[in-house]
Each structure stands twice: as C-alpha cells, then as structure tokens.
TITIMI-385999 format. One record per residue (C-alpha): x, y, z; residue in one letter. Coordinates in steps of 0.1 Angstrom, whole numbers, m for minus. Layout:
! residues N
{{X Y Z} "a"}
...
***
This chain:
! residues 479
{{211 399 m5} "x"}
{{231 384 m33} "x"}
{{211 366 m60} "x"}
{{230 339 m64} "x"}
{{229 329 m29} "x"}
{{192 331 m22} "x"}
{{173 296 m14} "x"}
{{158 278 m47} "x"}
{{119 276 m40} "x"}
{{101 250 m61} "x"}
{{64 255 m59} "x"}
{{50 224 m39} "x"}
{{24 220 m61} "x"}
{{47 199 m88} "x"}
{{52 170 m67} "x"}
{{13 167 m53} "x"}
{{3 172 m94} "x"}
{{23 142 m105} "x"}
{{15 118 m76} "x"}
{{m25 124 m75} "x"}
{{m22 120 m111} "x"}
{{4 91 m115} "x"}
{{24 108 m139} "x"}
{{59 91 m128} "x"}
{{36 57 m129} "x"}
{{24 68 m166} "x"}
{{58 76 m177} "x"}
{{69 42 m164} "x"}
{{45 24 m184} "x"}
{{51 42 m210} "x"}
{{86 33 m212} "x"}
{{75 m3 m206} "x"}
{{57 m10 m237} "x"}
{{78 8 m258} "x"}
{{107 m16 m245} "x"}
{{85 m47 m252} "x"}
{{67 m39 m283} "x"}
{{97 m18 m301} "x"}
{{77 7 m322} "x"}
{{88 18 m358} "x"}
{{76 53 m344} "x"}
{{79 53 m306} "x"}
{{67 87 m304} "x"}
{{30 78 m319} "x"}
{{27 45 m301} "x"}
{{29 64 m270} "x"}
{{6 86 m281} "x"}
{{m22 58 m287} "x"}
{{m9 43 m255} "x"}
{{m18 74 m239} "x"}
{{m55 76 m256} "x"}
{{m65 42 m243} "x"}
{{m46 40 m211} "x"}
{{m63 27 m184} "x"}
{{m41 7 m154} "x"}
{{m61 16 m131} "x"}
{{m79 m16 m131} "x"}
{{m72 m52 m114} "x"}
{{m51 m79 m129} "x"}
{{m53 m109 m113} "x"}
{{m36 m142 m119} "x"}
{{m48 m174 m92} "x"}
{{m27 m204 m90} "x"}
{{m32 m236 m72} "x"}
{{m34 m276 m72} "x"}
{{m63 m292 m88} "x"}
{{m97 m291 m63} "x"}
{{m81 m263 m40} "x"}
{{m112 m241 m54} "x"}
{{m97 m219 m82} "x"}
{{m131 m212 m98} "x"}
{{m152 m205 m70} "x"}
{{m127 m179 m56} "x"}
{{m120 m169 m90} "x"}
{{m157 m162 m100} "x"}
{{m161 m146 m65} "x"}
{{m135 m124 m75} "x"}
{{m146 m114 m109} "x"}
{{m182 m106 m96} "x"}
{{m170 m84 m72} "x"}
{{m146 m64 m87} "x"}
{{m167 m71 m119} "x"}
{{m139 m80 m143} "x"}
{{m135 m105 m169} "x"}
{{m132 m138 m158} "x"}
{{m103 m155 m179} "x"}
{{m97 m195 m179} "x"}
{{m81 m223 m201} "x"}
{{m113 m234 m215} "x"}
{{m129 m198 m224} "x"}
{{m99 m184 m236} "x"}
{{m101 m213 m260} "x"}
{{m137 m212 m268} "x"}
{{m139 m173 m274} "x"}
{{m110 m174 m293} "x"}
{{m109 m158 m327} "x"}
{{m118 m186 m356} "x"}
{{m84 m197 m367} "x"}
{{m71 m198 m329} "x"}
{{m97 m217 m322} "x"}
{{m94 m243 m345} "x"}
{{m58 m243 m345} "x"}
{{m61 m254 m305} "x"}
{{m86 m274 m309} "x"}
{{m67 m301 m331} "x"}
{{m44 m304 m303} "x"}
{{m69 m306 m277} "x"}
{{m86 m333 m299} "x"}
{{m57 m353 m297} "x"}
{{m54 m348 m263} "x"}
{{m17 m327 m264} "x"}
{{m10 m298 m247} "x"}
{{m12 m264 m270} "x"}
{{22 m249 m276} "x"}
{{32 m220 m254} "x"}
{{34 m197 m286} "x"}
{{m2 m201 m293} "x"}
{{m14 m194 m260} "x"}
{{3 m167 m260} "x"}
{{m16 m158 m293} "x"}
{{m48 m159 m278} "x"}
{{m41 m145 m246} "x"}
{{m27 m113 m267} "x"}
{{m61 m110 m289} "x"}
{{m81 m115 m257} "x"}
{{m63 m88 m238} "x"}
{{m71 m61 m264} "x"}
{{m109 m66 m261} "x"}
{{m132 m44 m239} "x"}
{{m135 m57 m212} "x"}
{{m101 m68 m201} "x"}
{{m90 m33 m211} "x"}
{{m116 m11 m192} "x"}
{{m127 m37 m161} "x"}
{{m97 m60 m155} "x"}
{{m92 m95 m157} "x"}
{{m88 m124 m136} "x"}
{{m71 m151 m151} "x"}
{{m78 m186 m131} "x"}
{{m54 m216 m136} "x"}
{{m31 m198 m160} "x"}
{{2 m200 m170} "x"}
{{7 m235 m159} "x"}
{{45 m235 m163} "x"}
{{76 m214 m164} "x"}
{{78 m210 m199} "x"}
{{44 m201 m203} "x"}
{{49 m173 m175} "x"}
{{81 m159 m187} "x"}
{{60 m160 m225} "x"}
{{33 m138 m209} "x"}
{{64 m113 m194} "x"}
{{78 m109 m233} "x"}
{{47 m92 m241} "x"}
{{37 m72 m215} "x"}
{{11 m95 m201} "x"}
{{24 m93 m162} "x"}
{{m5 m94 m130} "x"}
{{m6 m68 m102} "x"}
{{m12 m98 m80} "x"}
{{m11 m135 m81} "x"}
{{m29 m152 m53} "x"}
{{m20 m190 m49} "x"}
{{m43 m211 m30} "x"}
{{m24 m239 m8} "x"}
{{m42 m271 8} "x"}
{{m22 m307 18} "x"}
{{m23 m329 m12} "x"}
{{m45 m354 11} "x"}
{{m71 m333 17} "x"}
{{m72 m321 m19} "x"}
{{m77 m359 m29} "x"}
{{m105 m368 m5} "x"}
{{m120 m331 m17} "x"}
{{m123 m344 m51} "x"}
{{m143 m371 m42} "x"}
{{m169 m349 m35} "x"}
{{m165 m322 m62} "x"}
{{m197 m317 m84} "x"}
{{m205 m294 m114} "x"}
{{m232 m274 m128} "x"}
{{m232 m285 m170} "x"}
{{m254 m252 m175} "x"}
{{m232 m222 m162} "x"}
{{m200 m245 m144} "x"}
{{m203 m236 m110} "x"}
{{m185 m258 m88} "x"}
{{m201 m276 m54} "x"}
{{m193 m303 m34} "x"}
{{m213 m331 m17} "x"}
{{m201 m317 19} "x"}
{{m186 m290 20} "x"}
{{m211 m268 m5} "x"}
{{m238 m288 m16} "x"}
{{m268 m262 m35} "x"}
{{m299 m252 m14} "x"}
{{m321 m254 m48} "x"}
{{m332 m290 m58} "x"}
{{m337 m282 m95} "x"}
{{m295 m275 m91} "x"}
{{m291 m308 m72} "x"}
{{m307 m329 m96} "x"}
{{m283 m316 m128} "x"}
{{m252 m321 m108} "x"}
{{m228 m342 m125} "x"}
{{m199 m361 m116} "x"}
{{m162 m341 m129} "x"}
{{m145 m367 m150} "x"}
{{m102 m366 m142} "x"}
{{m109 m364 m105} "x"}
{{m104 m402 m94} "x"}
{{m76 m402 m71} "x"}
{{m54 m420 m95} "x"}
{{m60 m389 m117} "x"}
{{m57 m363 m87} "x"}
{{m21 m383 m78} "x"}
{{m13 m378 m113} "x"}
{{m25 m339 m115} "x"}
{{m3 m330 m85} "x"}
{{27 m344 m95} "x"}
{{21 m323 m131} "x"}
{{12 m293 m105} "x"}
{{42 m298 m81} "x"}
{{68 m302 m109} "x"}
{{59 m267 m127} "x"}
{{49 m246 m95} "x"}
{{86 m229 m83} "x"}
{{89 m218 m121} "x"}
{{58 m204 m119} "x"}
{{63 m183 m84} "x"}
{{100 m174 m93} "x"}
{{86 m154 m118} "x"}
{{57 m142 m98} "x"}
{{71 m141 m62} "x"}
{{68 m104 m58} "x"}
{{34 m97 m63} "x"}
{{21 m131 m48} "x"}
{{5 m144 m18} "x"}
{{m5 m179 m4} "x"}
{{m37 m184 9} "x"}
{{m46 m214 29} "x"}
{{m76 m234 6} "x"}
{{m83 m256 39} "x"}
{{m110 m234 53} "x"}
{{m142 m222 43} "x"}
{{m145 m204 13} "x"}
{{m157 m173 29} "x"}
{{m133 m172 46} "x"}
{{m107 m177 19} "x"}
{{m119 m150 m3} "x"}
{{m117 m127 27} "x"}
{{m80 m134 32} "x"}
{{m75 m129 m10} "x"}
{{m95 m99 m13} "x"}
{{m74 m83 14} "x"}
{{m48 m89 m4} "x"}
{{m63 m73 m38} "x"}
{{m75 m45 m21} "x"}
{{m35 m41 m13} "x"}
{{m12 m25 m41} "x"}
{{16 m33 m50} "x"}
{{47 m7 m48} "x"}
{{62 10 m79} "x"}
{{98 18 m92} "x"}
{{82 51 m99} "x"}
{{98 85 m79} "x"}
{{80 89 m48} "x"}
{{89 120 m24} "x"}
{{75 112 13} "x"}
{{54 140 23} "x"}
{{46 128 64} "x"}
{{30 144 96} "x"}
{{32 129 128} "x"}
{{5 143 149} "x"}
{{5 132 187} "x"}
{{2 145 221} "x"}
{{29 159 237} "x"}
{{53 135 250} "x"}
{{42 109 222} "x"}
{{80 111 204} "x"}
{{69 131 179} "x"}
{{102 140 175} "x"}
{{119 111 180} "x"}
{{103 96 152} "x"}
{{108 121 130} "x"}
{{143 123 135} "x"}
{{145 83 127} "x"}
{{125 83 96} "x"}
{{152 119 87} "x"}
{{182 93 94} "x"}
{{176 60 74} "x"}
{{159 78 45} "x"}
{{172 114 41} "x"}
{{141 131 44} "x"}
{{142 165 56} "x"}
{{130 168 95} "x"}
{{112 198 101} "x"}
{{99 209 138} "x"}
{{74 238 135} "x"}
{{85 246 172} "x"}
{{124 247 159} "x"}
{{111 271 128} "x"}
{{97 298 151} "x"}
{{128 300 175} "x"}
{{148 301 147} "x"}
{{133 330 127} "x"}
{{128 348 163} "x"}
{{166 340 171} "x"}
{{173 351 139} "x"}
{{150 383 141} "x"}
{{130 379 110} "x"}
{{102 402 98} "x"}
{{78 368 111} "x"}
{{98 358 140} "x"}
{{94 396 153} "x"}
{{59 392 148} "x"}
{{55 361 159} "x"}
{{77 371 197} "x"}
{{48 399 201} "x"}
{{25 372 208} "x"}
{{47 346 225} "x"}
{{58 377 250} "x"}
{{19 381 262} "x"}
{{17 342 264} "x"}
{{0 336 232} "x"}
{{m2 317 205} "x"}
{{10 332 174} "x"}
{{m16 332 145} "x"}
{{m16 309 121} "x"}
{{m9 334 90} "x"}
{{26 342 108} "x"}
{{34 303 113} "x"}
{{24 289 77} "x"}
{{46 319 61} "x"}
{{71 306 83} "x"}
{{63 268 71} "x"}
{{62 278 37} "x"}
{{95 289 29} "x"}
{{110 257 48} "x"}
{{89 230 33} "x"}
{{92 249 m4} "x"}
{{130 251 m3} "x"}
{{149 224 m24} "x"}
{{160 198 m6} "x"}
{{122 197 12} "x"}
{{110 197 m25} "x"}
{{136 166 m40} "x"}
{{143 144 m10} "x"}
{{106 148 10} "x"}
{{98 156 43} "x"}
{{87 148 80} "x"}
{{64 174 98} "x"}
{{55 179 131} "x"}
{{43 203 158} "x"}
{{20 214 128} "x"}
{{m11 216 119} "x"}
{{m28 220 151} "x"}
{{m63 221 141} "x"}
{{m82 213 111} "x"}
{{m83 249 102} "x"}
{{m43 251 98} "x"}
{{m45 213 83} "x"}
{{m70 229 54} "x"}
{{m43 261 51} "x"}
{{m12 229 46} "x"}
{{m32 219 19} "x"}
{{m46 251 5} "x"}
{{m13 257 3} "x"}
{{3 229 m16} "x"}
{{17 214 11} "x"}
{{m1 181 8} "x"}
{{9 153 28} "x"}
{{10 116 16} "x"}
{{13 95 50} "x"}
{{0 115 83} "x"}
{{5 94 116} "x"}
{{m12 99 150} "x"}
{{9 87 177} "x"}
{{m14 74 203} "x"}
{{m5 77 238} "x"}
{{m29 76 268} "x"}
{{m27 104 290} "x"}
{{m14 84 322} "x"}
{{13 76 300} "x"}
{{21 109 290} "x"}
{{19 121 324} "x"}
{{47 100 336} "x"}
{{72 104 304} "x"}
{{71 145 314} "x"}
{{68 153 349} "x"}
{{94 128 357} "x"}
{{121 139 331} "x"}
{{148 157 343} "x"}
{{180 175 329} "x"}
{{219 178 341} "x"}
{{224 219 333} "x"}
{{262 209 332} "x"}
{{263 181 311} "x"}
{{230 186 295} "x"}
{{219 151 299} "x"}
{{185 143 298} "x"}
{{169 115 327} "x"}
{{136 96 336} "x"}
{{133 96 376} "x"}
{{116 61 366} "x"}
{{133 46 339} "x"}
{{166 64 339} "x"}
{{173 79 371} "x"}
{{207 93 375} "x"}
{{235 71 394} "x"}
{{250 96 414} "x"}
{{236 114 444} "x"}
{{258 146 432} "x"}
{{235 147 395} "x"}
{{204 135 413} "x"}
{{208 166 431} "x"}
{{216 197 403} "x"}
{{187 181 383} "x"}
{{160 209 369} "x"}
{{127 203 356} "x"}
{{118 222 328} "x"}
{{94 249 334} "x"}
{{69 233 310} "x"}
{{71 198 326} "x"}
{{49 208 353} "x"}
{{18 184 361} "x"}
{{m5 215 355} "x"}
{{11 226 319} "x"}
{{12 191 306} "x"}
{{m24 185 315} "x"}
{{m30 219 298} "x"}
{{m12 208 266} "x"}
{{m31 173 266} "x"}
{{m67 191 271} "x"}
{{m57 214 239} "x"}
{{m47 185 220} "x"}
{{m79 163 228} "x"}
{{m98 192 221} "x"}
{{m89 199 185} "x"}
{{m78 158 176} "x"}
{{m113 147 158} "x"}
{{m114 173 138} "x"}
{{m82 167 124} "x"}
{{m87 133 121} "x"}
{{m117 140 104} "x"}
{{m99 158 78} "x"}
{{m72 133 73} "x"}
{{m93 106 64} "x"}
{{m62 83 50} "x"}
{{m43 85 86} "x"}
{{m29 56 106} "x"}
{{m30 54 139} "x"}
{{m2 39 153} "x"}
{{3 28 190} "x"}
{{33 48 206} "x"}
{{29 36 241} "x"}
{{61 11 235} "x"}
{{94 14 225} "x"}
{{104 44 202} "x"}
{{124 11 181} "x"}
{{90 m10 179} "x"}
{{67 22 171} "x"}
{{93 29 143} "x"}
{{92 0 129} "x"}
{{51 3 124} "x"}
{{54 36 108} "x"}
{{79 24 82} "x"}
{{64 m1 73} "x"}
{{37 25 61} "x"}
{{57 45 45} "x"}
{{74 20 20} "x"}
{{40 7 12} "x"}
{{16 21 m10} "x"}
{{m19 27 10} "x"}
{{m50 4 1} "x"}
{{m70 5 m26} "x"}
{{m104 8 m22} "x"}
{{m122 m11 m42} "x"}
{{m157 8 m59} "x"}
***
C-alpha cells in the first residue's frame, strides 16, 4: 500500500487526557487572565496561575429585591457547599485597615462607596484562602451595572447568578414581619419562620429601613438598576420564585448550582446510543451525524464492510457469522478500533451504536481509549418494539420501506410484492429483545453517567431530548 495514502490514526487517548483533565478549560483560563491582568512577563504569570489554580470550586452571585430572602438562601448555600459567604457589610468590615476606613467615611455620611473602591476590596478579598480554595458566594452584590461590568475588568465573573423574584406587594407585607438575630444576623420572620428556641425569640430585634415607605423606596432603587445588572449576567442566571417556602426555594437554586455552565473550550462528542432493537438507534445517530458533523458509526455496517471487503478480520469474523454465531469480541473491537481512531473520528467526534453489547466489551471501549462522554439508552417497551418490526415491510423494486400500521402501502399492486425481512420474524425479534434485557444492567451499571431517554415517541421529539444533552455539560455533583 502507498504511504502516503494510508489512513492517519491519532491515538484516542489525546482527546479523553485533555477532557478528564480540563486542559482546553485550563488553557482558556489561562488566556483569560493574561488578557485582563496584562503581565510584564506573561510567560511567568501563567506559570504562578498554574501553581495556584483551582476553578474547580463554586462562584456564586444572588440577586434580588429587598425581603425576598437573600441571606437565608445565601447562608444555606455557603453551609452546604461550605464556601465563603460574601456580603456588603463583611466585605467592609474584614476589609484590610485603610479600605476599611476609607468606606467607612462614606458610610458615615451615609453615601454610597464609589465603584472603584469596591472593587478594591472585592479584589484583596478574592485572593484570600478561602475564596480561592472553597468558593464564594456573594449575596446582594454588585448592585448596579457599573459595578458588574467593574467586577468583569478584573476577572471577578460568577459561574452562576441566581435571582430571587417575589411581587413587590408581598415583599412589603414580608417586611413587616422580618426579624434579626443582633448576635450571628440570622434572619426570621414573625410568620413565616419564627425560631423554636425562646432564648432566640426574646433577642429578636426589629430591622430598621423596612417600613413600607422605605421598602417603596428600596424597590424603586432595586427596579431601576436590575436589567443592567442581568444584561451582564444573563447567561449564567436563573430566576427563582422567593414566594414559596424557603425549602423549597433553595431546592429549586441548588439544582441549578449543581448545573454547570457550558465552556467555549473544544469539546469532541464521544456518544453511544444503546437500545433494543427497533429503538432508532440508528435513526438517531444519523440526526445527531447531520446537524453536527460527527462521524456515524454502525458496528453492524463495520463488519459487512470489512467481510464485503474481505479483510484479514472480516474473513475471520464470516467464519463465525457462517455457523450462526456471534463473532468474538477481539475480532469486532480491532474492527472498531481502526474506525473510531481514524481522523475525522478523532477531530469532529463520534456517534456509536450496535456496540458494546455487554459490560465486558463496554470495559474493552474503554480499556481501549475509546471513552465515551454522553451514552444514551433508548427506552422502548417490548410491545412497542414488537409492533415497529414484525409489521415493517419492504418494496424489493423500489426499495421503500412501510409500517402495515402506520404506513401501509396505497396500492393493492405494492401491498402485494411486499417481503418481510428474514430477521423481522416475531420469534427472532423476541430473541434479540431477551439478549438485550439480559445483558442491559450490567451495562448500565458500568455507565453510571447515562441518560435514559424515552424513545417510545417520535424520532423528532426523542431527538430533541438527546441534544439537548449533548450541548449541555452533565451535573455537577456536589461533595
């Protein structure tokens, strides 16, 4: 064979090295900070960016009207992720000395602090410990556009902003009630969350600013700054109903945190559809080929290719399939192998199915490099199946395919020269469906990450499911 014309193999272990590690995500950052802070020497600031790197920990901005329970959600939060817990008031009162008292001569005359010296204290309070090794979550902060887009200029961006959202009514009549703790600040109300310990109910204390003439006040403030605010943060936000009970509340936010957020880094979609027969394995595959370029690759289309083609494998492999067998799984992976290490598998991704079987050839996929990132079961109940196959039928002159049920042919001339494939029998499709049930848990056991996605409705609908798992990064979970 000529050289020059033999198929460029990339070893699939490049890809699966950079993703489990996040080296595209690294380099990204990377690239970030040396953009924002503009280095002298780019080449050593990366390098001390690299020995304290850590972004694997939650940022978390939460936004909302006054009394829509910022701080109780916030601390919730912060105690279970166990991060730092960031607001106006601390960041002011644990800032460094001349911070300190350079805010508090405007807080003593009752003016706001400048947006420049904010921004001072938020950048010393970043660089401490805990923000850098736990994560923070920043409650009630920025306030306004300016003070968001300030943040932005030094690097100071969330993964996710949650903003709680309640009618300004009920937000006013909820301040009637709202109480605080003088010794730590925890926040209660007289109805809604009034303490179960008397020594707390006797030091409850009235929050001064929270008359309705001041909660009128506050939301007009709030209202006037808020689409600055969410312009800026609108693609890692969510709004979260405050008018419900603040379990429930947290619930819906910590959802949401425990979602994360998609990157401009490379990503190369590494997918297996597994399924029953007759649960459009195919189908979908050849969808998710078409709109994003992936490469399709049938396991089933591999062997009768290398046997049409009479390669050392596929001669192997039509040894077994003449006796009625299956061929063993060191013939098929060297088969699956050369397809999924080729080049445009390697740089574009692709979509897998009629492999693995069992758990024994998913362990050999991996043990071989060939890690997936997204693996699908398409769930179909056997009835279901039953009546996609053994009712399908095929024109041998035109080679058009029809459904006796859904698509039966219009002539009586076609209905007539119909044939069934051979496989499509009720006994052989029970026989395939008893193989697959038999070997499914295991697999799935393997594949802890899976999604199972319902395929008993149209291939349009189903498609839509599995993309939109594809295009978004798993769930985090949370230690």
């Amino acid at each position: 064979m000529d050289q020059t014309k033999r198929p460029l193999l990339i070893p699939p272990e490049f890809a699966t090295y950079a993703e489990q590690h996040g080296i595209f995500d690294l380099y990204k950052r990377l690239l970030e900070q040396v953009i924002i802070n503009k280095p002298a020497n780019p080449i050593a600031f990366m390098i001390e960016m690299l020995k304290r790197d850590n972004n694997d920990v939650p940022q978390i901005v939460i936004l909302g009207p006054p009394a829509s329970g910022k701080r109780t959600i916030s601390k919730m939060v912060s105690n279970k992720l166990r991060t730092a817990h960031l607001t106006p008031d601390n960041l002011v009162s644990e800032a460094e000395t001349d911070l300190k008292t350079e805010a508090q001569v405007f807080i003593k005359k009752n003016q706001t602090l400048p947006t420049d010296l904010w921004v001072k204290i938020l950048e010393e309070r970043m660089k401490l410990f805990d923000c850098v090794k736990k994560g923070w979550v920043m409650e009630g902060f920025p306030q306004t556009r300016e003070q968001a887009q300030a943040l932005q200029a030094i690097g100071i961006f969330p993964k996710h902003c949650v903003i709680l959202d309640s009618p300004d009514t009920v937000l006013i009549e909820r301040a009637q009630g709202k109480r605080v703790d003088p010794t730590n600040g925890d926040i209660y109300h007289t109805t809604f969350d009034w303490p179960s310990n008397q020594d707390v109910q006797n030091r409850l204390k009235e929050v001064e600013g929270y008359t309705e003439e001041d909660m009128i006040n506050k939301l007009i403030v709030y209202h006037r700054h808020f689409e600055g605010i969410f312009d800026c943060y609108q693609k890692c936000s969510k709004t979260v109903n405050a008018d419900q009970p603040k379990a429930d509340v947290f619930s819906q936010v910590y959802t949401f945190l425990s979602g994360q957020t998609r990157s401009n880094a490379p990503h190369t979609p590494r997918i297996v559809l597994l399924g029953p027969t007759g649960s459009g394995k195919g189908v979908q595959a050849s969808l998710l080929a078409n709109k994003y370029n992936i490469v399709n690759v049938s396991c089933g289309n591999l062997m009768k290719q290398a046997i049409a083609d009479e390669t050392k494998q596929g001669l192997a492999a039509q040894a077994y399939i003449d006796k009625g067998m299956m061929a063993p799984d060191n013939i098929v992976m060297t088969i699956l192998s050369a397809r999924l290490a080729q080049l445009d598998c390697v740089s574009r991704g692709w979509v897998l199915h009629g492999f693995p079987r069992t758990r024994e050839q998913a362990e050999t996929l991996t043990k071989d490099g060939f890690v997936p990132n997204r693996v699908f079961f398409l769930d179909v109940p056997n009835d279901s199946v039953m009546e996609r196959l053994t009712l399908r039928e095929t024109d041998p002159i035109t080679g058009e395919r029809y459904h006796m049920l859904y698509n039966p042919p219009q002539s009586q001339d076609v209905k007539e020269r119909l044939c069934k494939h051979p496989s499509d029998t009720d006994e052989k499709v029970r026989k395939r469906l008893a193989e697959y049930h038999t070997y499914v848990e295991e697999i799935a056991d393997y594949y802890t990450d899976a999604q199972h996605v319902n395929a008993d409705q149209d291939p349009h609908t189903v498609f839509e499911c599995i993309e939109s798992m594809v295009v978004n990064p798993l769930p985090k979970h949370f230690p």
